[in-house]
N, C-alpha and C positions, 0 to 999 in steps of 0.2 A: 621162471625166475630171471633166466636170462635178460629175457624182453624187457622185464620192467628195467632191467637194471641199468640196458641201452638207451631208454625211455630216457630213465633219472640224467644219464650225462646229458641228453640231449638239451633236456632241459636248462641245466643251468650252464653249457653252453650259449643257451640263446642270451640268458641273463647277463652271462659279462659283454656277448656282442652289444648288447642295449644300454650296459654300462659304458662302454667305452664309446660309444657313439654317441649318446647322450649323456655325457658326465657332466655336471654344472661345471661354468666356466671356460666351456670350448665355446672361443670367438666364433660370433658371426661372420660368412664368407662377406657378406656386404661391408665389414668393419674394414676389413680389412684392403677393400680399394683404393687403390692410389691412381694418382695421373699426373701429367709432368705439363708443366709450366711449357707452354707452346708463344712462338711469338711468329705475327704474321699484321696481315691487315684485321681490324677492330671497326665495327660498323655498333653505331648506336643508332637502334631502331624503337618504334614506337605505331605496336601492333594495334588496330583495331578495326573493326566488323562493319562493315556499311552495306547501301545499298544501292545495288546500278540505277541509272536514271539517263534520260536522253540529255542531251544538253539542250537540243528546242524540240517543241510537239508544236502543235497546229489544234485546236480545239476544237471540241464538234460542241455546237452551243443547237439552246432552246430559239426560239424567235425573240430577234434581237427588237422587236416592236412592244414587247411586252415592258420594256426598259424604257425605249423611247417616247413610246403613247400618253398623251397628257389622261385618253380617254377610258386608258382601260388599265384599270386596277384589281390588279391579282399578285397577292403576298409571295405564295408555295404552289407546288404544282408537282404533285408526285412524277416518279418515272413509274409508267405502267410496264414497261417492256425492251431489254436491251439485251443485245446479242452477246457472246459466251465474249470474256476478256479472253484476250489472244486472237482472237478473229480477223484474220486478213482480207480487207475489204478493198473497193475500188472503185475511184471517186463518184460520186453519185445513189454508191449502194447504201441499200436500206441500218441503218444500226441502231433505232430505236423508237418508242412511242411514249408520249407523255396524257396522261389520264385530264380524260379532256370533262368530266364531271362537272368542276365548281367552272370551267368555261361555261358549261352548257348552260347553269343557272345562272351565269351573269347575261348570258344568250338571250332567253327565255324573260330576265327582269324589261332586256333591252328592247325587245321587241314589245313589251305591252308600254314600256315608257312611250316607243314610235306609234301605236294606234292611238298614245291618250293626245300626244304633238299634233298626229294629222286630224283629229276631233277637232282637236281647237283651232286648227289653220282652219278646214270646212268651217268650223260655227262662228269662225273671225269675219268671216269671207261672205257669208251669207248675212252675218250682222252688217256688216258695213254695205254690202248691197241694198237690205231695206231702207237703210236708215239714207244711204243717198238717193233713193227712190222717192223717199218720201218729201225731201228737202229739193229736189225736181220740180215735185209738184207744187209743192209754195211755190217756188219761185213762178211757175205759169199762172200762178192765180192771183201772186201781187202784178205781174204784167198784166195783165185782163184788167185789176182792181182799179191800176196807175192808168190803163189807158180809157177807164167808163169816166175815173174821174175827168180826166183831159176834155172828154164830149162834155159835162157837166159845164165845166169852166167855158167852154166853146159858146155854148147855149145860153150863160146864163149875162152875154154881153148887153143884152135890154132890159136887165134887171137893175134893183137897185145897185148903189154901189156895195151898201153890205153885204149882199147876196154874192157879188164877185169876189169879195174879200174872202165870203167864205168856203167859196167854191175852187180859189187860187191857194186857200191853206189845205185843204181838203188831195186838190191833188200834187202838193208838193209833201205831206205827209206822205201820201200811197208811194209817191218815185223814190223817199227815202226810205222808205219799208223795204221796196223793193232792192234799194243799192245794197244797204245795209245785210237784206240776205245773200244777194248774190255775193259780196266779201263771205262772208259767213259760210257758204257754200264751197267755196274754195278752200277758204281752210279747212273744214270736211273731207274735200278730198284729198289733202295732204296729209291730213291726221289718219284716214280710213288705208291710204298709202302706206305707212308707217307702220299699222297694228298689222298688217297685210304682211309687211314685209318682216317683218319681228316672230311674229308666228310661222313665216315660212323659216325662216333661218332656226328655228327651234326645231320645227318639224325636219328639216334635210340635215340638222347637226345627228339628232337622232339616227338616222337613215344612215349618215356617214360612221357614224358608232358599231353600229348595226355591219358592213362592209366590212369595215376595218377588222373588228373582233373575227368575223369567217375569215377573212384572209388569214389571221393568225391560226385561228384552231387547223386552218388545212397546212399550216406550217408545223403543227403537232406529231408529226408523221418525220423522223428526222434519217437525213442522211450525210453520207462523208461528205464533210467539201473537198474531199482528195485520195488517194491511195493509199493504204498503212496497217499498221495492227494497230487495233483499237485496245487501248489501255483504261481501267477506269481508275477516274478521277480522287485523288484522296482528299478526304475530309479534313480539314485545320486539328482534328480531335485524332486523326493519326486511320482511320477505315476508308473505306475503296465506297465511292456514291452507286450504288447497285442497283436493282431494281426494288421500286419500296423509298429509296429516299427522295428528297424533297433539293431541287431547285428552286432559285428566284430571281427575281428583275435583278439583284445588282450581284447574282452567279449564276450566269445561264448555263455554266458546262455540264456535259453530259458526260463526255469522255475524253480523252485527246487519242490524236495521233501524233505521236512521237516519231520524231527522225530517228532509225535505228543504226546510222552510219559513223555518228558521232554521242560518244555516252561517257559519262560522268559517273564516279561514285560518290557519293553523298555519304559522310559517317560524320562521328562525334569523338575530340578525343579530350578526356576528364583535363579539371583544371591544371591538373600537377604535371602534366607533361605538354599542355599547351603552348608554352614557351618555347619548346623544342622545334616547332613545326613552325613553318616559313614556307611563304609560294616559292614555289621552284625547285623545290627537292622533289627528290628520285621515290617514287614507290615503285615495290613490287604487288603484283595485284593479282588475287587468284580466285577460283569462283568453287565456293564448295558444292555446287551442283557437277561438275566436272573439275574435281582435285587433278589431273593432269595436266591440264592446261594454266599456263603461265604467262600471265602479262607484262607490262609495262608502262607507266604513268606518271606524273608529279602532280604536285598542289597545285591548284591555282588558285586558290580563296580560303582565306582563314577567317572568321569572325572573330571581329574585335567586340563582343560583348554576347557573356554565357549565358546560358539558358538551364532549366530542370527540365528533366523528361519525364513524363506520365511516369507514376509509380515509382520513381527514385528520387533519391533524394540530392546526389550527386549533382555538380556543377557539370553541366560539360559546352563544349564548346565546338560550331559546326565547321567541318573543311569538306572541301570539294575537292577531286581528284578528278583530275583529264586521263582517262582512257590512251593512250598511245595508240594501238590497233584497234582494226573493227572487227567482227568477226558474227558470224550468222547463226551461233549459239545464245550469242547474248540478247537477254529480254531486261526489259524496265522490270525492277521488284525483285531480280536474282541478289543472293548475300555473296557479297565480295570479302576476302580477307587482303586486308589492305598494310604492308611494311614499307611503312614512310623511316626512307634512309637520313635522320637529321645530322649526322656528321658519321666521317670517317677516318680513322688512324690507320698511318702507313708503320708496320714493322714495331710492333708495342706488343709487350708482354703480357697475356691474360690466363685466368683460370675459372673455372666453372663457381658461382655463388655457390653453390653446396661447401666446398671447401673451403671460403672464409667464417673465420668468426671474431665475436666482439666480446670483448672487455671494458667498461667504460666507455671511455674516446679512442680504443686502441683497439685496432684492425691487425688480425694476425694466423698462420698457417699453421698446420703441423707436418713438418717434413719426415720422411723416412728415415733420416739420418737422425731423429730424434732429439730434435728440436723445435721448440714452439717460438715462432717468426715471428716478429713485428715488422707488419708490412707498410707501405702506403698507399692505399687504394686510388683509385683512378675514377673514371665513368664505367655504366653497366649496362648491359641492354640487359634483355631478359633470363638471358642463359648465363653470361660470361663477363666477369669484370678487369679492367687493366690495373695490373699492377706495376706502379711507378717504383716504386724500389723494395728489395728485399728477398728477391728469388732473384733466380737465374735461367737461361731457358735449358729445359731438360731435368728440375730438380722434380724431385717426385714428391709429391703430396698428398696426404689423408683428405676422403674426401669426405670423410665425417670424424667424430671426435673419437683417440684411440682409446685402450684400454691403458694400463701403468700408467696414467698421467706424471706419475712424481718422476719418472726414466728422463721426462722431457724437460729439456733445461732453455731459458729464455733466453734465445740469442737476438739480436738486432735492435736492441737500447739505445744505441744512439740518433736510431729514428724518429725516437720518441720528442726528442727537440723541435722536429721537421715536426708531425703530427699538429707540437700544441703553437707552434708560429703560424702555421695554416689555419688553424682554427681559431688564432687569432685575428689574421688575417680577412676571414669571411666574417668573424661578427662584427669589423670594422666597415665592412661592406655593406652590411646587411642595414646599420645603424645610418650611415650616408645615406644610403638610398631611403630609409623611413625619415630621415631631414628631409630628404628633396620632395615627398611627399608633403610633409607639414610644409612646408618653406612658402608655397602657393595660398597656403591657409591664413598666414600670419601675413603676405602681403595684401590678399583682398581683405586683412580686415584691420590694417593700416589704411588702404587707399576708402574701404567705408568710413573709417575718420577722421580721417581729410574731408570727405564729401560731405558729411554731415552738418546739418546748417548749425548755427549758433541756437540755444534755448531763446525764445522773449523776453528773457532776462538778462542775458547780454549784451555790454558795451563795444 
């Protein structure tokens, strides 16, 4: 009896510890955080992710005859064969092969095109030989012909006179038979010169076709033109040229080598904070492959016109960051976090954005003294924004919204003046600057009618 009866207090023992530990209504320890308005230096930054890049490489290309060649036409050219990216080579050494297949078949067309060129030089060459052999022979047989006539004429001086007359037409026919082929002969062999020479220059352009294309396929065998880590090459479409993909005459790269002494990060930063960023600010620069190590950098290149990047929709806009140091960890393709510093305040007042909040147009705190602040907010970076009036340094603040809200009584109204004249102020700005935009509009389409001629109808 006893037992149980020890049992029973224990029990509802535990019940009121549970009650009073869990009783609806016990604030949260998190509600109840406060932090105190701290004033010091104010850095407005503007974080984002890129990637290292050398600032120059050196390229390992295909044969650059493939481009230049009036003779040899080949679109694509797979990479059959390339060494592991990262691979520390030295100049001369081997770093890839390109699939010398559709070479072979244009090899192969080229060589039978060269047997059909030298057929026809041989059957050029042989025809022009008969045919001035034959044209030889006439001519020896009008000279015999012109010279029997000549004895006729000789002979036939005690004949009548017609018999001379016809013995004198007789052999001046034959001599011009004979002049006549020997011109005729000559141009033969100018003309037989010609088809000689025409067929040969066919048959050796072939032959040079033929030369040229093995020169290149034994340039299919590629190597460094210099010392380095061989990097592969990225595709416009954002992938690394690997083995499998396809080069061509007007992109002979195969891979680069990168100077690894001087490197760049390459990021994107979205439209809305673009404005911020300017060549010659300061970044801090850190590599999430090694979170310890810590750099230093600034801009040097901002694009003046955004871009979309695959798969987002987002505007953004490319800058380039100068490396400060070099250092023998960093590769091309490591992710860089990149805090570009666009301005700094000396000695201003800030508190953590968890602790403000909004009402309409009205920016405001809740202090421990128990009251709900109208503040005027400042600029923000990511964590922390300045507050231009309305605390103090050292007051203490809720850093989320408290419990009794009706305890907290609204102090600092007369801020509220300052607030709606500022805001007056920027949409007067905002409305200038959309004039000065039209402004350009409305001149070029004054000065188009100026320009514009008069109708046909006009006096």
């Amino acid at each position: 009896m006893k037992k149980k009866y020890y049992v029973g207090i224990a029990i509802v023992l535990v019940i009121l510890i549970a009650i009073l530990v869990f009783r609806p209504g016990k604030k949260d320890a998190q509600n109840q955080l406060v932090v105190k308005v701290e004033k010091g230096e104010f850095e407005i930054l503007v974080t984002t992710t890129g990637e290292l890049q050398a600032k120059s490489s050196v390229d390992i290309m295909g044969p650059t005859e493939l481009r230049n060649s009036r003779s040899i036409r080949i679109r694509n050219i797979k990479i059959q064969d390339l060494v592991a990216e990262g691979t520390v080579v030295d100049s001369g050494a081997y770093v890839g092969e390109l699939d010398r297949s559709e070479v072979g078949t244009s090899l192969k067309d080229l060589e039978d095109e060269l047997e059909t060129k030298e057929s026809q030089y041989l059957k050029t060459q042989l025809d022009t030989t008969m045919q001035l052999r034959e044209l030889r022979d006439q001519l020896v047989n009008l000279k015999f012909a012109m010279e029997e006539k000549q004895i006729v004429l000789e002979q036939s001086k005690y004949e009548p006179p017609a018999t001379i007359r016809q013995a004198t037409i007789d052999k001046e026919k034959a001599q011009r038979s004979f002049l006549q082929s020997s011109d005729n002969y000559s141009l033969k062999v100018q003309q037989a010169k010609a088809n000689m020479r025409e067929a040969y220059i066919e048959f050796d352009k072939a032959k040079r076709k033929i030369t040229e294309l093995k020169d290149v396929i034994s340039k299919f065998t590629i190597y460094a033109p210099q010392s380095g880590m061989v990097i592969y090459k990225k595709e416009w479409s954002g992938q690394k040229r690997k083995v499998g993909s396809m080069i061509n005459p007007w992109d002979l790269t195969v891979a680069t080598l990168p100077d690894l002494s001087v490197m760049n990060s390459k990021t994107y930063v979205n439209e809305i904070d673009i404005s911020k960023v300017k060549a010659g600010q300061e970044v801090r620069i850190g590599f999430d492959a090694f979170p310890d190590k810590k750099y230093t950098g600034q801009v040097i290149e901002v694009a003046n016109i955004g871009e979309q990047l695959q798969n987002t929709d987002a505007k953004v806009f490319e800058v380039v960051i100068y490396v400060d140091q070099s250092d023998s960890i960093m590769r091309p393709a490591m992710t860089t976090s990149n805090q570009i510093i666009t301005n700094v305040y000396e000695e201003v007042l800030f508190l953590p954005l968890e602790a403000i909040h909004n009402e309409d147009s009205l920016s405001f705190v809740y202090t421990k003294s128990n009251n709900k602040q109208v503040i005027v907010p400042g600029e923000s970076n990511e964590n922390y924004i300045i507050i231009e009036q309305g605390v103090e340094v050292g007051d203490e603040i809720y850093l989320s919204v408290p419990e009794n809200l009706e305890k907290f009584k609204l102090a600092g109204e007369d801020l509220i003046s300052i607030i709606k004249e500022r805001e007056r102020l920027k949409k007067e700005e905002e409305k200038k600057k959309q004039e000065e935009v039209k402004r350009p509009e409305r001149n070029f389409g004054k000065q188009g009618g100026q320009n514009r001629r008069p109708s046909s109808g006009s006096k």
